[in-house]
C-alpha atoms as an extended CHARMM CRD file, in Angstrom:
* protein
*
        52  EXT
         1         1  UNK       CA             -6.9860000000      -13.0360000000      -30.9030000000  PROA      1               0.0000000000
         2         2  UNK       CA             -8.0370000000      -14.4310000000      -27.5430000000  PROA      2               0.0000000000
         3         3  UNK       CA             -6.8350000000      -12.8830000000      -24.3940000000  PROA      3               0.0000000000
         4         4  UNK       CA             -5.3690000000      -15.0710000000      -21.0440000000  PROA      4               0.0000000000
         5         5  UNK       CA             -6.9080000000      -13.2030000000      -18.2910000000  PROA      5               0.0000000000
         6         6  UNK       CA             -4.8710000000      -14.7120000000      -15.7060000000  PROA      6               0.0000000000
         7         7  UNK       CA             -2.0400000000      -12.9630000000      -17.7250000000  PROA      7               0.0000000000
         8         8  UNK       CA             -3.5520000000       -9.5720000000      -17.8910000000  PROA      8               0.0000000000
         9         9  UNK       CA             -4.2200000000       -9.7910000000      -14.3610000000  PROA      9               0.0000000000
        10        10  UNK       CA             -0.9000000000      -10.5460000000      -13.9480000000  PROA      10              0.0000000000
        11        11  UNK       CA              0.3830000000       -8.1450000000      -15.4700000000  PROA      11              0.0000000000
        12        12  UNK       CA             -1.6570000000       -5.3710000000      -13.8970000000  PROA      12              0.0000000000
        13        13  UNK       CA             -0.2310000000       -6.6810000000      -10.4000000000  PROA      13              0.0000000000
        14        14  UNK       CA              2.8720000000       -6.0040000000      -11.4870000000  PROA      14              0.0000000000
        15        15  UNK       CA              2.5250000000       -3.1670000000      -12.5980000000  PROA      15              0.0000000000
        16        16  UNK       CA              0.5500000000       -1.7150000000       -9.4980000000  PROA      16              0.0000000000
        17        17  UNK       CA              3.7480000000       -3.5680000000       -7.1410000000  PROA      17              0.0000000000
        18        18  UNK       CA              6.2260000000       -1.2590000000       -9.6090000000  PROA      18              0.0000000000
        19        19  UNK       CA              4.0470000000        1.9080000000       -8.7370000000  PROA      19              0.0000000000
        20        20  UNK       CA              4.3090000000        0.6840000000       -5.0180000000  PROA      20              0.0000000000
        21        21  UNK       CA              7.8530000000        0.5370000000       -4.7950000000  PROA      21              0.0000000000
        22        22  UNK       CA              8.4630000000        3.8490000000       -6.7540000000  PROA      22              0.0000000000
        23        23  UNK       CA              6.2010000000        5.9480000000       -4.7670000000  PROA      23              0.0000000000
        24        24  UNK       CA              8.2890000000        4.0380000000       -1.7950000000  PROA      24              0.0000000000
        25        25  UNK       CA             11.5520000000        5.2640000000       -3.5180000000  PROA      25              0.0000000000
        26        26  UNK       CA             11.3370000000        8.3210000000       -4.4630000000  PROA      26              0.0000000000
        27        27  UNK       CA              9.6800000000        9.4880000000       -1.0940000000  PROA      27              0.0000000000
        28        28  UNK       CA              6.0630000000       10.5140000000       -2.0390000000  PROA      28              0.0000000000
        29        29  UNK       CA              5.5880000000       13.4280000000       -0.2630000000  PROA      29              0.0000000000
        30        30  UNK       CA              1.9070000000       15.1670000000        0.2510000000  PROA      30              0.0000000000
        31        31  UNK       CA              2.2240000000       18.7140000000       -0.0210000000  PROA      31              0.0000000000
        32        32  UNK       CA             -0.7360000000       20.8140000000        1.7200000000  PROA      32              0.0000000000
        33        33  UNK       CA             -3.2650000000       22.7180000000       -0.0200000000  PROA      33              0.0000000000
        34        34  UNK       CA             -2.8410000000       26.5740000000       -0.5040000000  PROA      34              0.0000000000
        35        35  UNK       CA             -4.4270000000       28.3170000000        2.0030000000  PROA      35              0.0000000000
        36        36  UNK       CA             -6.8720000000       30.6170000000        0.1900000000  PROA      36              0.0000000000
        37        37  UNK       CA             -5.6470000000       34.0210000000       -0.1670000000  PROA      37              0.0000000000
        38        38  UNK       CA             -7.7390000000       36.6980000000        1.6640000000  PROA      38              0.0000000000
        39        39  UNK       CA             -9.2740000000       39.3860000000        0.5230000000  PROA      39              0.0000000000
        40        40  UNK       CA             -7.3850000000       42.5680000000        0.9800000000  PROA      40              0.0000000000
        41        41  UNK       CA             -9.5480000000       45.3740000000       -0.1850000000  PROA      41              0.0000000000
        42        42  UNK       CA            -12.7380000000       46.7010000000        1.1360000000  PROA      42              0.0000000000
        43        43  UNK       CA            -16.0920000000       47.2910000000       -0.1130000000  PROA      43              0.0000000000
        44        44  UNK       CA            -15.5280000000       51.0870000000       -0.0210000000  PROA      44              0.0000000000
        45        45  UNK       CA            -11.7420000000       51.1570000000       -1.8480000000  PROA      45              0.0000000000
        46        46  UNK       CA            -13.9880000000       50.1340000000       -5.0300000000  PROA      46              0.0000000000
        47        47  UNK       CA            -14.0610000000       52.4480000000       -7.7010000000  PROA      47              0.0000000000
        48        48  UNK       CA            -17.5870000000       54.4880000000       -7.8760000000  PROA      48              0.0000000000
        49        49  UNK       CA            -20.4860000000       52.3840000000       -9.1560000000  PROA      49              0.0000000000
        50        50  UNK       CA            -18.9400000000       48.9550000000       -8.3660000000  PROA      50              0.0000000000
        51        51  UNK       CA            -19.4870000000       48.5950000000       -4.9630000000  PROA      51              0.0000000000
        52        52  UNK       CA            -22.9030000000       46.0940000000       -5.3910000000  PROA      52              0.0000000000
């Protein structure tokens, strides 16, 4: 069966306005990145041998 691209592309429009609006209603919110955690032991608290 044949395909009407005008109607896909349609279609895809709407669909991208419906993701518009529901990002727009519910409030998309961007929440940060983790700051990485730091390192809280030292080379020397290493068991014997695995300090390399």
């Amino acid at each position: 069966p044949t395909t009407d691209a005008d109607a896909v592309r349609r279609e895809i429009d709407e669909f991208e306005a419906a993701v518009e609006r529901a990002h727009r209603d519910t409030g998309e919110r961007h929440v940060p990145a983790t700051p990485p955690t730091p390192r809280t032991y030292h080379q020397n608290d290493l068991p014997e041998g695995a300090e390399q």
